[in-house]
C-alpha atoms as one frame of an Amber mdcrd trajectory, in Angstrom:
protein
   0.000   0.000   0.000   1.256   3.229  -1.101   1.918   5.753   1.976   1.033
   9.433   1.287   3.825  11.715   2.517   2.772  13.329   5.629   1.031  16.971
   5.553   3.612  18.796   7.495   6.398  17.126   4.821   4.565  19.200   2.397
   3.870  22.334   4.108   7.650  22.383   5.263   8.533  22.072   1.260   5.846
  24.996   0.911   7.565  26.985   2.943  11.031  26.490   1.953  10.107  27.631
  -1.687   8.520  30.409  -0.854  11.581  31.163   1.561  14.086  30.223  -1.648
  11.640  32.823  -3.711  11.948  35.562  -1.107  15.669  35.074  -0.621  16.059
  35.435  -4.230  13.642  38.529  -4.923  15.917  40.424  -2.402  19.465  39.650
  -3.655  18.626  40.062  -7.738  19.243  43.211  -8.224  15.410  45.138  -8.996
  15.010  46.532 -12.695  15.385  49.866 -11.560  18.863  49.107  -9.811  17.959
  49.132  -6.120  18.219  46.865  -3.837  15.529  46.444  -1.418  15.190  48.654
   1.390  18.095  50.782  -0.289  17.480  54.496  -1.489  20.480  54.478  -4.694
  22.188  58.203  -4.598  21.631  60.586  -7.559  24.341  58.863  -9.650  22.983
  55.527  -9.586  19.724  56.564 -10.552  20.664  58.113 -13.897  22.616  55.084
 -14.291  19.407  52.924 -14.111  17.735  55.895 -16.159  20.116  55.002 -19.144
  19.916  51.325 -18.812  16.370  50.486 -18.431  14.267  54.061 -19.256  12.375
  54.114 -16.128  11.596  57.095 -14.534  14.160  58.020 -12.200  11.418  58.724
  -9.209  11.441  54.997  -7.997  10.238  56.420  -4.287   9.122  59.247  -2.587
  12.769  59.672  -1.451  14.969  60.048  -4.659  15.954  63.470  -5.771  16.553
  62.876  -9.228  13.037  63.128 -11.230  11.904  62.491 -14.521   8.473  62.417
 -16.405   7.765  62.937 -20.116   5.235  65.706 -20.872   3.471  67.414 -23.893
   4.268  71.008 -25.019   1.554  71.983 -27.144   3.227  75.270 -27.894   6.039
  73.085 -30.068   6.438  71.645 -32.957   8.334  68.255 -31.119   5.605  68.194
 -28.347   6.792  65.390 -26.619   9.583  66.678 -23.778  11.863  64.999 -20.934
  11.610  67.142 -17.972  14.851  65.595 -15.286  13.764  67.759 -11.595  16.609
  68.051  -9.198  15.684  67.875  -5.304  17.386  69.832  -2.992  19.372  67.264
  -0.072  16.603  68.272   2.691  13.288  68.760   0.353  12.239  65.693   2.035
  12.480  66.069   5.457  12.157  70.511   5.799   8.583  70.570   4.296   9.973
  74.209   2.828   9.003  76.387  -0.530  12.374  76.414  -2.333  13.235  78.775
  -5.721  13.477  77.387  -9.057  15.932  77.727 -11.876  14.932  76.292 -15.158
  17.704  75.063 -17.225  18.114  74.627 -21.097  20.306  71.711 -22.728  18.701
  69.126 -19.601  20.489  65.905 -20.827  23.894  67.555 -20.006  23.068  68.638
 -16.552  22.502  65.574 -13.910  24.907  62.413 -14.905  24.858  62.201 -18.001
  26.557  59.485 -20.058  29.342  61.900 -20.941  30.131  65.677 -20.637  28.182
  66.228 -17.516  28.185  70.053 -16.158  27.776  68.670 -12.618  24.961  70.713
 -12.168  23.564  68.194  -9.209  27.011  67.673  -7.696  27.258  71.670  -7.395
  24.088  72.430  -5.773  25.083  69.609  -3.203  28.160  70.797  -2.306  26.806
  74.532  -2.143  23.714  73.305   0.026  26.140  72.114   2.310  28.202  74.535
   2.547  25.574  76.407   3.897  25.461  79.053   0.494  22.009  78.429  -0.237
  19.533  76.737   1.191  18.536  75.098  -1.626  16.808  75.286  -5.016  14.921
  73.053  -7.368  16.313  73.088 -10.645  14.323  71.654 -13.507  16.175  70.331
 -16.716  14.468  70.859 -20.061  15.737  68.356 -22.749  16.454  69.647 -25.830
  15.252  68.502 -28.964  16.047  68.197 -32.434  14.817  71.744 -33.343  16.829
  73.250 -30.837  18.124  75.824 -32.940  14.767  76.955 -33.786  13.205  77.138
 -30.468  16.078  78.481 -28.277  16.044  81.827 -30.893  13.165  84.161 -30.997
  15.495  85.746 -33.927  16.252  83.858 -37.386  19.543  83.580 -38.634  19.615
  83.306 -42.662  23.315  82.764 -42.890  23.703  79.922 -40.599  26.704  78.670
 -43.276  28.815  81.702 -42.761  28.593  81.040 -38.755  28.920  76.934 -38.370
  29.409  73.870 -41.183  26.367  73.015 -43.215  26.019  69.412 -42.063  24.682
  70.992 -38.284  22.656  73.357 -39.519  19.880  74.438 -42.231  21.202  78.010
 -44.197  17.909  79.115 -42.259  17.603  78.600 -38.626  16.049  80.210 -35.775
  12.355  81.887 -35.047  10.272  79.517 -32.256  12.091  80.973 -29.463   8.399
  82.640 -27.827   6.931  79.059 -28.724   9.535  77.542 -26.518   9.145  80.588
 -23.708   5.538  80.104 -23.787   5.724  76.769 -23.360   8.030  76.961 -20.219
   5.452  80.137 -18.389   2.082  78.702 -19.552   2.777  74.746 -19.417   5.815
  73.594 -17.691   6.058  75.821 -14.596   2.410  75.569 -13.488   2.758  71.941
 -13.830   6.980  72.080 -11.705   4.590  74.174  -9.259   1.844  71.880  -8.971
   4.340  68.954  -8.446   6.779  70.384  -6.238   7.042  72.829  -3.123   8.115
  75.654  -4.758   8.510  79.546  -4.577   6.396  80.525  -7.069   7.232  84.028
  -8.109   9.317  86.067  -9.991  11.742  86.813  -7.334  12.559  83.093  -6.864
  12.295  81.779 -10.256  15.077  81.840 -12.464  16.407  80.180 -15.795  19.693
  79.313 -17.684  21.644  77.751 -20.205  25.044  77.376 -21.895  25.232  78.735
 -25.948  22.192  78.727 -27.501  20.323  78.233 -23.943  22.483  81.347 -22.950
  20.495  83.134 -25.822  17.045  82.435 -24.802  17.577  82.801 -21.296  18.496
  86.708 -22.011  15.388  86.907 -23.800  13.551  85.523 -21.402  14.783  87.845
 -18.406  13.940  90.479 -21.151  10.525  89.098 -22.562   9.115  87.694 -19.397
  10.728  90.286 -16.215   7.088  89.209 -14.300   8.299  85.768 -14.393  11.801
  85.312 -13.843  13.757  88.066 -12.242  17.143  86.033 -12.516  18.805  85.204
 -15.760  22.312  83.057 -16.082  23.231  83.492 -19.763  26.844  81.017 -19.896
  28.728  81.674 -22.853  25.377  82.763 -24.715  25.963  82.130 -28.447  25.279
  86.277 -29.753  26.622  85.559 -32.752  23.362  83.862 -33.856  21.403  86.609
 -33.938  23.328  88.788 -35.786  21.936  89.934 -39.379  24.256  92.521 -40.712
  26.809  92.722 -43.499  28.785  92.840 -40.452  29.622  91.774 -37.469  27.800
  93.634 -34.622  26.277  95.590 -37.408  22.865  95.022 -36.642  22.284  92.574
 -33.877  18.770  91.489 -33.234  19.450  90.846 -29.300  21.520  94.115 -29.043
  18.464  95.753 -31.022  15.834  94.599 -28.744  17.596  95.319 -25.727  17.982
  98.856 -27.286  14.002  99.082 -28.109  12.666  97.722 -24.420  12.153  99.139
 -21.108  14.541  96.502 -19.476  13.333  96.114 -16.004  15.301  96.958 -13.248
  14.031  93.679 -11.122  15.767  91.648 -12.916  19.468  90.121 -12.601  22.141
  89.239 -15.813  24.639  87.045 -15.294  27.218  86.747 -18.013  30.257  84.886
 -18.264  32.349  83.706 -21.332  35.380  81.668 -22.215  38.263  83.218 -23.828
  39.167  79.876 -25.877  35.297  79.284 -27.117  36.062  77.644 -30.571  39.419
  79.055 -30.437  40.790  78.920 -33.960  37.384  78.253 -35.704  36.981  79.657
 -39.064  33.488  81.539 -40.587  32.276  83.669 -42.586  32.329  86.918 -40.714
  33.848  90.558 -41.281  34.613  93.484 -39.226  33.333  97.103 -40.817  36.483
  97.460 -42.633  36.390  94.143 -44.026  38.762  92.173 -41.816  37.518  88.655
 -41.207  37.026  87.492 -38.016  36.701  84.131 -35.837  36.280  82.588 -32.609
  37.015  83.047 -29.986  36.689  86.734 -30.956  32.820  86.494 -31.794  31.775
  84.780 -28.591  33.964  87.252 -26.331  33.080  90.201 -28.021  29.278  89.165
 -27.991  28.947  88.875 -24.618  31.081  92.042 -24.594  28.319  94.073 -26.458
  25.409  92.206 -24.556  26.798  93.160 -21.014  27.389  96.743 -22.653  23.621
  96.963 -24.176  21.784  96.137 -20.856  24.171  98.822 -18.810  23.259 101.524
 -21.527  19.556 100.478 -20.758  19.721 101.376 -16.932  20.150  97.797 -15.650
  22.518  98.673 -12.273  25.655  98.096 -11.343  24.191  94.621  -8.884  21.989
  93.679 -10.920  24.856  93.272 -14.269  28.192  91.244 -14.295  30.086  89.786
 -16.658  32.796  87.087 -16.127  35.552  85.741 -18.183  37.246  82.986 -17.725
  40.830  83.160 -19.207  40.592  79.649 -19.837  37.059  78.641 -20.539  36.349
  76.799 -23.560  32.929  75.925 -25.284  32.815  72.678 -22.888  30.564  71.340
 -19.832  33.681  70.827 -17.769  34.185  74.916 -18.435  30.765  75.434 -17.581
  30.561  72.948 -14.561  33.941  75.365 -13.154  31.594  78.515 -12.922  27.779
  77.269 -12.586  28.500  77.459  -8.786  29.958  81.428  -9.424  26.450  82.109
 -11.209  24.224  80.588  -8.585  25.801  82.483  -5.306  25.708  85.618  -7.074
  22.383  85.794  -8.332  20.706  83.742  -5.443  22.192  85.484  -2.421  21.346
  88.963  -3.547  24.426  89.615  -5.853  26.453  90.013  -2.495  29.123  87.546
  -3.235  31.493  87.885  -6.317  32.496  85.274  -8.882  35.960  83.194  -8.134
  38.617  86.223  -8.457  40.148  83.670 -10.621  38.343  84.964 -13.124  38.485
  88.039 -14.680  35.618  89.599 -13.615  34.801  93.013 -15.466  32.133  95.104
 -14.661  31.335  96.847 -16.530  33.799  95.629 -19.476  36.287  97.327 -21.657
  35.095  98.676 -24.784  35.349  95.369 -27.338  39.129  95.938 -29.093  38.804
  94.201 -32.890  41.430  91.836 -32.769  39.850  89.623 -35.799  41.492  85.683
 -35.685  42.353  85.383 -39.421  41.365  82.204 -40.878  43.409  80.596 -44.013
  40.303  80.393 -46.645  36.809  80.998 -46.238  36.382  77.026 -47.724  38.226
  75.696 -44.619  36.150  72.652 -43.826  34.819  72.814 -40.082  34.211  69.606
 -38.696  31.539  69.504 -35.746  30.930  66.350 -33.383  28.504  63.996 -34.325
  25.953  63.737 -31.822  26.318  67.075 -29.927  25.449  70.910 -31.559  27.206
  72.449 -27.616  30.433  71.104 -29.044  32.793  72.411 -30.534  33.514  72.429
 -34.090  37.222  71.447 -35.617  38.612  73.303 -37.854  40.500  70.395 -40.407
  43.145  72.506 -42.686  42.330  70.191 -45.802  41.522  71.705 -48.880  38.625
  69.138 -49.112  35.274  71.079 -50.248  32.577  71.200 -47.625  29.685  69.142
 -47.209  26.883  70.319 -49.456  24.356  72.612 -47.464  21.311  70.720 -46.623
  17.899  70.887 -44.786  18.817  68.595 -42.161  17.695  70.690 -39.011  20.295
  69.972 -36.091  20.480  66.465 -34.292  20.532  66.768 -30.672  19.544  63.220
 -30.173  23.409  62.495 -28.697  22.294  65.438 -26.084  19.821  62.787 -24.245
  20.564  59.452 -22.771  20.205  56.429 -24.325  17.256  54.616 -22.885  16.892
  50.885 -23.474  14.659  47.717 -21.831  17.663  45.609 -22.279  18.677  45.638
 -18.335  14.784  44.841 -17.098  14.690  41.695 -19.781  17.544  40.374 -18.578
  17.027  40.992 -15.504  13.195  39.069 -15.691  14.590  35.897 -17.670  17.603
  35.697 -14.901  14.376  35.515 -12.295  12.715  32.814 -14.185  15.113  30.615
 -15.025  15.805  30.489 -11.012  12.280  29.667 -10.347  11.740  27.427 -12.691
  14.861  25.568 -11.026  13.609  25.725  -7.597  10.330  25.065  -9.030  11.637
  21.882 -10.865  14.143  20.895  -7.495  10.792  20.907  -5.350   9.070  18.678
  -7.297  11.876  16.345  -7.617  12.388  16.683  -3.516   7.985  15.784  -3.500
   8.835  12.858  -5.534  11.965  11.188  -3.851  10.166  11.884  -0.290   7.068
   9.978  -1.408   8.913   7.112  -2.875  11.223   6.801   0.376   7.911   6.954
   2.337   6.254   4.384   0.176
């Protein structure tokens, strides 16, 4: 007679699998990257951003946010919005300031050339030079020239290599600023414990961003009353014969009632595309490059607002002797910009750099390039870098219609991590699965 194997056999074998299960669930490492009962710091999240494309909020306590969201204002409606925490917006139940920030992939640990924006409002927080802000990264995307310029440039070829660019770029820029005012920060104050006016709201960005930003301060004074415009690409909105001829930034600051609420900081690298050819002339015909353009531009911008009443603490301009056109530059004086214009323009910039207010009158001192046909060679993936100037006498590419790819600017997301990660989990339970039965089977056969 066969003997059936006792019931507390069984339940012992019950509870040993669902032990093994348990064990297992804790020590395989979660899709998202964390281990159980384990809040990952800042860097680890973006690394499990880039590996599996979750959102980076995985609990109540991360600092590092992401959600996608629609901008009906733009033509690519679809955004990534990454929302830095400050270290005690969890536990002070405080309003905090906001800075919005241009260019968003580069700012919070990214793949590569990462600005340290996080690591720098960490380090000042403790310190003790704020006490804190929220900064909220926009992602560009791949009509970034278009919607970080209310102006339009129709001679993008004399000013960067036709493969980045269309001849005609430029023109969205109040799309975009809309956009941030009418969608994104009701929605960043809706989420978030924030400050909500104009005297704690700010926004910033490197080149291009540095270009809308001024706007912005300029357009939109009852909104954000801070500006941080880091080596702010000028040269873009220039449409003379030549250079500084008749600048449509310069112009409009010229036409406005600037406010006197509102705070410019300005800084530039004296190496910004150092040795870059283009297509530019002084008034007597000399041709000029970069570095010249970008220092000179933010030369003639920090001039401008003085002329239009903007005082002495509200205005500075900094250069950095060594800055190039680089996140690494731009990491080295994001912590300069956000003393000054967040503790009531009390504190000065690193006297490491050269700060000048107000500036010397711009000298001409044009960077002669060999032949206007010098092929300039940009980096693939990335329209912040900067371009090479290759002394071939190779043609350049033909000019196309291919609108500037910014794709390289955001992280790669892939499901590759949580697939492997799932077919890892079932192959273990469908072993301990397969060992129980197997343990059933020889326990009722010794019993029998």
């Amino acid at each position: 007679m066969t003997k059936r194997l006792p019931i507390h056999s069984s339940r012992q074998c019950v509870y040993k699998f669902f032990i093994y299960v348990l064990l297992i669930t804790i020590i395989l490492p979660a899709p998202a990257g964390a281990v159980a009962g384990y809040h990952p710091d800042t860097s680890e999240i973006a690394v499990d951003l880039r590996e599996t494309g979750t959102n980076l909020q995985q609990d109540e306590f991360d600092r590092l946010d992401q959600f996608e969201m629609t901008a009906p204002q733009l033509r690519y409606p679809t955004r990534t919005i990454q929302v830095y925490l400050p270290a005690d917006y969890y536990t002070s139940g405080k309003n905090y300031p906001v800075i919005y920030l241009h260019d968003g992939a580069l700012l919070f640990n990214p793949d590569s050339r990462d600005c340290l924006y996080d690591e720098t409002l960490d380090r000042l927080f403790e310190e003790g030079k704020n006490e804190g802000i929220i900064a909220v990264g926009i992602f560009a995307s791949q009509n970034r020239w278009d919607e970080y310029s209310p102006w339009i440039n129709t001679n993008m070829h004399d000013w960067i290599v036709p493969a980045k660019a269309a001849k005609r770029e430029g023109g969205e820029g109040d799309a975009y600023l809309d956009f941030i005012v009418d969608t994104l920060k009701p929605e960043i104050d809706a989420r978030y414990r924030t400050k909500t006016g104009p005297r704690n709201t700010a926004i910033g960005g490197f080149s291009m961003g540095g270009l809308i930003s001024l706007y912005a301060g300029l357009k939109r004074p009852d909104v954000f009353s801070k500006v941080m415009a880091v080596s702010p690409a000028i040269w873009f909105a220039e449409s003379g014969d030549y250079w500084l001829e008749e600048n449509q930034l310069i112009d409009y600051i010229n036409s406005i009632d600037v406010s006197k609420d509102v705070a410019f900081y300005i800084d530039i690298g004296t190496k910004e595309w150092e040795g870059v050819p283009i297509n530019a002339v002084d008034q007597i015909g000399a041709w000029l490059g970069y570095p010249f353009v970008w220092v000179d531009g933010a030369r003639a911008t920090f001039n401008a607002l003085e002329g239009a009443g903007v005082a002495e603490q509200n205005l500075i301009l900094v250069e950095d002797p060594v800055g190039v056109h680089e996140p690494y530059s731009w990491a080295e004086r994001f912590d300069d910009a956000i003393v000054w214009l967040f503790d009531g323009r009390e504190t000065l910039p690193d006297p490491g750099l050269v700060t000048v207010v107000p500036p010397d009158e711009a000298e001409i001192i044009p960077t002669l390039i060999s032949t206007v046909s010098t092929p300039v060679l940009m980096p693939e993936d990335d329209a912040t870098a900067t371009p090479v100037a290759e002394l071939t006498e190779e043609v350049q590419p033909e000019p196309t219609n291919v609108q500037s790819n910014d794709e390289g600017l955001k992280p790669e997301l892939s499901s590759g991590s949580l697939l492997k990660y799932l077919v890892i989990a079932m192959v273990i339970i469908a072993v301990l699965v397969a060992a129980w039965l197997i343990k059933l089977v020889l326990d009722h056969r010794r019993a029998g």
